[in-house]
C-alpha positions as CSV (number, residue, x, y, z in Angstrom):
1,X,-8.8,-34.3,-11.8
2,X,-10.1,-31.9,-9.1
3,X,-11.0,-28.6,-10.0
4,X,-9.6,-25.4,-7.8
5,X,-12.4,-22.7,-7.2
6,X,-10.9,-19.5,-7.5
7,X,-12.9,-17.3,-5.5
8,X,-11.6,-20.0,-2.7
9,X,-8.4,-18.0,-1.6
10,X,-7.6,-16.5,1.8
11,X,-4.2,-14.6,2.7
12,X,-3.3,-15.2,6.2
13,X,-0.5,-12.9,7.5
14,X,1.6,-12.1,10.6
15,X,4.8,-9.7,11.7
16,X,8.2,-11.8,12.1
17,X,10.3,-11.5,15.0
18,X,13.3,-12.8,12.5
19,X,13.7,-11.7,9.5
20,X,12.7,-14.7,6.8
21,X,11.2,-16.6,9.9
22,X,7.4,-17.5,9.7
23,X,5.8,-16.9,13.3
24,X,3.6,-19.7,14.6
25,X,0.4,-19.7,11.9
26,X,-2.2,-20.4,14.5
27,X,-1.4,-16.9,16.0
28,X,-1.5,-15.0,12.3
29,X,-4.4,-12.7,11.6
30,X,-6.4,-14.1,8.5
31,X,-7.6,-10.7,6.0
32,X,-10.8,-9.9,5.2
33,X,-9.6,-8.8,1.8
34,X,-11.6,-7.2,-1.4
35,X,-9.6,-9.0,-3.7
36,X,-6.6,-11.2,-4.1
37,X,-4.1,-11.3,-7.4
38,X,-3.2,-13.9,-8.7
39,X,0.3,-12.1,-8.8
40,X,3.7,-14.3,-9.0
41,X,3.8,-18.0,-7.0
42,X,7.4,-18.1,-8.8
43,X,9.1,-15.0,-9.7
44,X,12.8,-14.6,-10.6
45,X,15.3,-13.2,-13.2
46,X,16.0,-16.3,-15.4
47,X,19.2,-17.2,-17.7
48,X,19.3,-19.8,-20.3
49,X,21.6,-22.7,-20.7
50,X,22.8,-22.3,-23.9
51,X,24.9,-24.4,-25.7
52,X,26.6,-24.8,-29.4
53,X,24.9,-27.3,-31.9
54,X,24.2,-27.9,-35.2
55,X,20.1,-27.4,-35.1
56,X,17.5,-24.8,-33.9
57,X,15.9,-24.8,-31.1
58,X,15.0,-23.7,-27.7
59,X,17.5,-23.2,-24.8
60,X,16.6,-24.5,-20.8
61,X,15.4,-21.7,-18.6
62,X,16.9,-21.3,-15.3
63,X,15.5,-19.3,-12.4
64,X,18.8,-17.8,-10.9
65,X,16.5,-16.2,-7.6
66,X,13.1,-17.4,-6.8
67,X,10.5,-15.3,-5.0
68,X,7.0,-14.8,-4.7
69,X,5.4,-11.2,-5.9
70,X,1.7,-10.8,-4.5
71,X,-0.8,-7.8,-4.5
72,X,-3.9,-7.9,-2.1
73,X,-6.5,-5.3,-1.8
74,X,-8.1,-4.1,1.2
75,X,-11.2,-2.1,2.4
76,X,-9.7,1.4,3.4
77,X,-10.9,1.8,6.8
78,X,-10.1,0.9,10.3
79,X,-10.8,-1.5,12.8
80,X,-14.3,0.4,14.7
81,X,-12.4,0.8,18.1
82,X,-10.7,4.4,18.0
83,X,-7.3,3.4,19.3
84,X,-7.2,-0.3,18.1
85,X,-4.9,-0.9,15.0
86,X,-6.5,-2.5,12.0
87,X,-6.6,-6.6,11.0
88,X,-4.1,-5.4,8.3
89,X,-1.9,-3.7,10.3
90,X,0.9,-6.2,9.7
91,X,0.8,-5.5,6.1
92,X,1.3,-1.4,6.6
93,X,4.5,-2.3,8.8
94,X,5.6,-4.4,5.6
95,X,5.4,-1.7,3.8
96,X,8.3,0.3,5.9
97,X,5.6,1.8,8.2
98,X,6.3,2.4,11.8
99,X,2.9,1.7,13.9
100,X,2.7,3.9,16.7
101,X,-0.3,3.5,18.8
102,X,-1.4,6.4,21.2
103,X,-4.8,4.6,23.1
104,X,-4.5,6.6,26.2
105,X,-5.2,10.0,24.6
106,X,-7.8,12.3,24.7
107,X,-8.6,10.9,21.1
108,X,-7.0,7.7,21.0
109,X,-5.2,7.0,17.9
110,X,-3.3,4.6,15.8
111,X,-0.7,7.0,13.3
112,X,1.5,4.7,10.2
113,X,4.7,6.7,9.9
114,X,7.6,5.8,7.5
115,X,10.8,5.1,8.0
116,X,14.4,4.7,6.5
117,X,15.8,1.9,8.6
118,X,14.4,-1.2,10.9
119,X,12.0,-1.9,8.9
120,X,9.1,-5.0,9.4
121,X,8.9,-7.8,7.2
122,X,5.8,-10.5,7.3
123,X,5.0,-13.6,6.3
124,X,2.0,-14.5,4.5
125,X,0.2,-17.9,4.0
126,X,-1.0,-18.0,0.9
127,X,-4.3,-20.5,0.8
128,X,-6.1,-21.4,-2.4
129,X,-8.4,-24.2,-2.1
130,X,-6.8,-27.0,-0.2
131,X,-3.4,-26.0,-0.5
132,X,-1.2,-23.0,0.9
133,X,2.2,-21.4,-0.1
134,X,4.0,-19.9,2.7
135,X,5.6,-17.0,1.9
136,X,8.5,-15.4,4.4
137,X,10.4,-12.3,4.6
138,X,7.9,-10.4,2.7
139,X,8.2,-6.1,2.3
140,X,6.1,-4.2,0.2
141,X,4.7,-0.5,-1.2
142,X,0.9,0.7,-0.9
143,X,-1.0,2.6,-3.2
144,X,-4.5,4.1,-2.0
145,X,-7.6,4.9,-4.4
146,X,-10.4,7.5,-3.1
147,X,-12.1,8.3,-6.3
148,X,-15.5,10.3,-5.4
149,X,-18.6,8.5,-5.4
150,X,-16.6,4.9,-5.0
151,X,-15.1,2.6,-2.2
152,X,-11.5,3.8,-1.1
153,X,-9.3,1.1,-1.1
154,X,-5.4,-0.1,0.2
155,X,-3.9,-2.0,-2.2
156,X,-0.4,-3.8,-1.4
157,X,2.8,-5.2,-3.5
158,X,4.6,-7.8,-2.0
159,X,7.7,-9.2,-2.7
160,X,9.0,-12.3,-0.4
161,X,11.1,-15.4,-0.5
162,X,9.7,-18.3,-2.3
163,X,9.2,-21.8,-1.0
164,X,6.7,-24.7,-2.9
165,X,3.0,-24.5,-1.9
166,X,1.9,-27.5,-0.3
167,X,-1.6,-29.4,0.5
168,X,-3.6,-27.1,3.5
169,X,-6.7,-29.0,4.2
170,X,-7.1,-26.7,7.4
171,X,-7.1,-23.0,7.0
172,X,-5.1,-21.5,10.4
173,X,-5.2,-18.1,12.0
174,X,-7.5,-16.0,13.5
175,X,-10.8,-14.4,12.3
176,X,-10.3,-10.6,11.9
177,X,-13.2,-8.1,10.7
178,X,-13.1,-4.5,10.2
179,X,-15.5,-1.5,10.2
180,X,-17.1,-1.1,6.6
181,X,-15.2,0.9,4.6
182,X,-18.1,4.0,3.3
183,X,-18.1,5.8,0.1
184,X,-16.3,8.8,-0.9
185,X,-18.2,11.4,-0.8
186,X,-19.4,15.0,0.4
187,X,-21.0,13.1,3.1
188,X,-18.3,11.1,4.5
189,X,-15.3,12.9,2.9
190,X,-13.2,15.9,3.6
191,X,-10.1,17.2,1.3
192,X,-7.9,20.3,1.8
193,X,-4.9,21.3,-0.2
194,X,-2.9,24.6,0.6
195,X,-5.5,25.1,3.4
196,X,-8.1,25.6,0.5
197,X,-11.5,22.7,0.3
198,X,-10.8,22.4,-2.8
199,X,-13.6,19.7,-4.8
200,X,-12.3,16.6,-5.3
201,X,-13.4,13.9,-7.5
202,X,-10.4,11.9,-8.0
203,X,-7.4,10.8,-5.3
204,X,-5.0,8.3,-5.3
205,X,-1.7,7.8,-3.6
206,X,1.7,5.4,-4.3
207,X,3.8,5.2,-1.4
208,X,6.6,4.5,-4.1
209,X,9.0,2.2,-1.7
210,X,11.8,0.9,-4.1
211,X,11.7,-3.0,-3.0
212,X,14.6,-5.3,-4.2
213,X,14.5,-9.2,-3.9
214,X,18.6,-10.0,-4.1
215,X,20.0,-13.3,-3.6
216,X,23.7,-13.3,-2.9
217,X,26.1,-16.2,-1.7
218,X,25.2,-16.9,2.2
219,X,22.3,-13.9,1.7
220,X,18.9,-13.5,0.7
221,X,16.4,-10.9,1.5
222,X,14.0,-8.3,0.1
223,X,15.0,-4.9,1.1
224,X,13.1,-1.8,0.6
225,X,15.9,0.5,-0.6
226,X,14.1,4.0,-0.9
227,X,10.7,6.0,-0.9
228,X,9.1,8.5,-3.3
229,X,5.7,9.3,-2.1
230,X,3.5,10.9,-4.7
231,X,-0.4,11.8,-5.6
232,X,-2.8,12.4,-8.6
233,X,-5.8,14.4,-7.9
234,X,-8.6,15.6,-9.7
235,X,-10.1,18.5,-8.7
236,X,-12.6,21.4,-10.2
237,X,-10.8,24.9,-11.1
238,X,-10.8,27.0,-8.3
239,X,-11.1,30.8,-9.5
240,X,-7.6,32.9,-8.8
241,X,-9.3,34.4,-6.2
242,X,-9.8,31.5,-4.3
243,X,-6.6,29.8,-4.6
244,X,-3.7,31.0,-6.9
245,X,-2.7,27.1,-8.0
246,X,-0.2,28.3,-10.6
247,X,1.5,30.1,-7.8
248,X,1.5,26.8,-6.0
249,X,2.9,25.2,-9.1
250,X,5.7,27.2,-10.1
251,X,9.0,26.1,-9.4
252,X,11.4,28.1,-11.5
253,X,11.9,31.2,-8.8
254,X,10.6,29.4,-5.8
255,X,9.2,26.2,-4.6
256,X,6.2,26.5,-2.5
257,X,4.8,23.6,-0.2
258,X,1.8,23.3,1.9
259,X,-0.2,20.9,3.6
260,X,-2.8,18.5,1.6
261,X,-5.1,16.8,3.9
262,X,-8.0,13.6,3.1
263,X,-10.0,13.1,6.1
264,X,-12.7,9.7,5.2
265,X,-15.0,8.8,8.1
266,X,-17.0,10.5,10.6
267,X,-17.5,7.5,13.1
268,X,-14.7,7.6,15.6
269,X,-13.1,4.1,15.0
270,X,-13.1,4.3,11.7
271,X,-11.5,7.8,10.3
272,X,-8.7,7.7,8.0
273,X,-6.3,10.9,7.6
274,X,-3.7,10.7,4.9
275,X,-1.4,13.5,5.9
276,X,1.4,15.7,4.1
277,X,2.6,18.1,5.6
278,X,5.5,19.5,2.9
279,X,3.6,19.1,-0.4
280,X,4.7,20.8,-4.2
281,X,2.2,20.7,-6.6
282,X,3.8,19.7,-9.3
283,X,1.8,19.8,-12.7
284,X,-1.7,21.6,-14.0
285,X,-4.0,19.9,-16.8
286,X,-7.2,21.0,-17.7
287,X,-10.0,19.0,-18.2
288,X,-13.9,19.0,-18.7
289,X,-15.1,17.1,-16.1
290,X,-19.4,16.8,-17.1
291,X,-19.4,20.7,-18.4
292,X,-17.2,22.1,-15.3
293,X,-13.0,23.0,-15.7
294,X,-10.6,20.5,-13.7
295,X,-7.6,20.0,-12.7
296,X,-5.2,17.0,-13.1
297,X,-2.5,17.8,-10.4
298,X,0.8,15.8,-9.5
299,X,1.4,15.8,-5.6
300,X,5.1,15.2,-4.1
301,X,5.1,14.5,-0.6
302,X,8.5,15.8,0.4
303,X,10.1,15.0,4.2
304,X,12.3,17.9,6.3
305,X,15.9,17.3,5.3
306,X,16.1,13.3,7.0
307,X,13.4,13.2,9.3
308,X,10.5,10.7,7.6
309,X,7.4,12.7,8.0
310,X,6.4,13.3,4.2
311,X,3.1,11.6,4.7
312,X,1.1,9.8,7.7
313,X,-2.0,7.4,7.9
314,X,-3.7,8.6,10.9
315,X,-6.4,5.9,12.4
316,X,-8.7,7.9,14.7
């Protein structure tokens, strides 16, 4: 019996042109990834086949939809050429991002922008040591970490249609690289919230797409059905006098929003802004963070009435 290495695993991935359709492989862009879970290969809700008898015992299982759940993480930063998507580009658009690239510009620019409708779907081949599972019509959520003093990260939830993973002696695709992905830090890092530096140690974001698998007579599809974008920050107390966060927080006479702001990177080609531009903080909890008050805050990215511009990943 051979053994299967686990650090052996590569996820190769490409944008359809058809929805469930896997483009040609050779032309997919294969990840330079930070780490692969092991996830779902087979997925499903599942029903048993009962029956009546005269003894105990166990009842078949039945699958009633198969699909394929995956999460990959990647190095948060951007390809080194302002203007020039990232490698993983294909997996932002699956996770209802619009990709609008602006290379002409004074500062050229690559901005991820959701949306409500058209959305991209990808297909991702799967390789773990000699064999590969193709998996189409995949659409996702992101969540980003950006904890102070560590590497910021994507990482990405998948949900696509499931087919059986065959042998792969050959790996196909393309090589892809991207810039190095820094530290966060006062160095390298810059964080505003109500127009105030506040000092952040802790940052993370959850896109919050609501993504359903269904499997229907003559249908099947993952669909990503709505979107609740949302942070958790850490931050030290600011005095009242520098920024009044319980009047940011209250919401029982008014709701205030504001703009909250992480800039990582000073290199042009690889600068990161994760923008919201109608923010409520939403919750206050002290802490002692090494002898010094903090903050736990909530953050709900909110859009203006339907447009979709509640929060933006800006490559610069």
């Amino acid at each position: 019996m051979s053994e299967l290495l686990w650090r052996k695993r590569l996820a190769v991935v490409a944008v359809e042109a058809e929805y469930g359709v896997a483009p040609d492989p050779a032309t997919a862009t294969i990840l330079e990834v930070v780490m692969l879970d092991a996830g779902n290969p087979y997925a499903g809700n599942t029903v048993e086949r009962e029956r009546m008898r005269y003894g105990f015992g166990n009842f078949a299982q039945i699958n009633t939809g198969p699909n394929v759940t995956r999460q990959i993480r990647l190095p948060f930063s951007g390809s080194g050429t302002p203007g020039v998507p990232p490698a993983y580009s294909p997996l932002l658009r699956a996770c209802a991002l619009s990709e609008t690239i602006n290379a002409e510009a004074e500062t050229p620019s690559v901005t991820y922008a959701p949306v409500s409708e058209n959305m991209d779907s990808v297909t991702i081949w799967w390789y773990e040591d000699g064999q590969v599972q193709e998996i189409t019509g995949a659409r996702g959520t992101l969540e980003i970490g950006a904890d102070a003093a560590s590497m910021p990260y994507w990482q990405i939830s998948l949900t696509g249609l499931y087919k059986r993973p065959k042998l792969a002696p050959t790996v196909q695709g393309q090589e892809s690289t991207v810039a190095g992905e820094i530290p966060i830090n006062k160095q390298n890092t810059e964080f505003s919230m109500f127009e105030f530096a506040a000092r952040m140690s802790a940052f993370s974001l959850t896109l919050g797409n609501e993504v359903n698998y269904r499997n229907l007579v003559n249908h099947e599809s993952v669909n990503s059905t709505d979107r609740r974008a949302s942070s958790n920050i850490t931050i030290d107390a600011p005095s009242l006098g520098e920024l009044d966060v319980f009047a940011k927080v209250e919401s029982h006479e008014v709701v205030t929003l504001g703009e909250v702001e992480l800039i990582q990177g000073r290199v042009p080609g690889n600068i990161i802004t994760v923008q919201g531009l109608h923010v409520q903080a939403s919750t206050i909890t002290p802490s002692d963070s090494q002898g010094v008050m903090s903050y736990g805050m909530e953050l709900r990215y909110l859009p203006t009435g339907s447009d979709d511009n509640d929060v933006a990943f800006i490559f610069t």
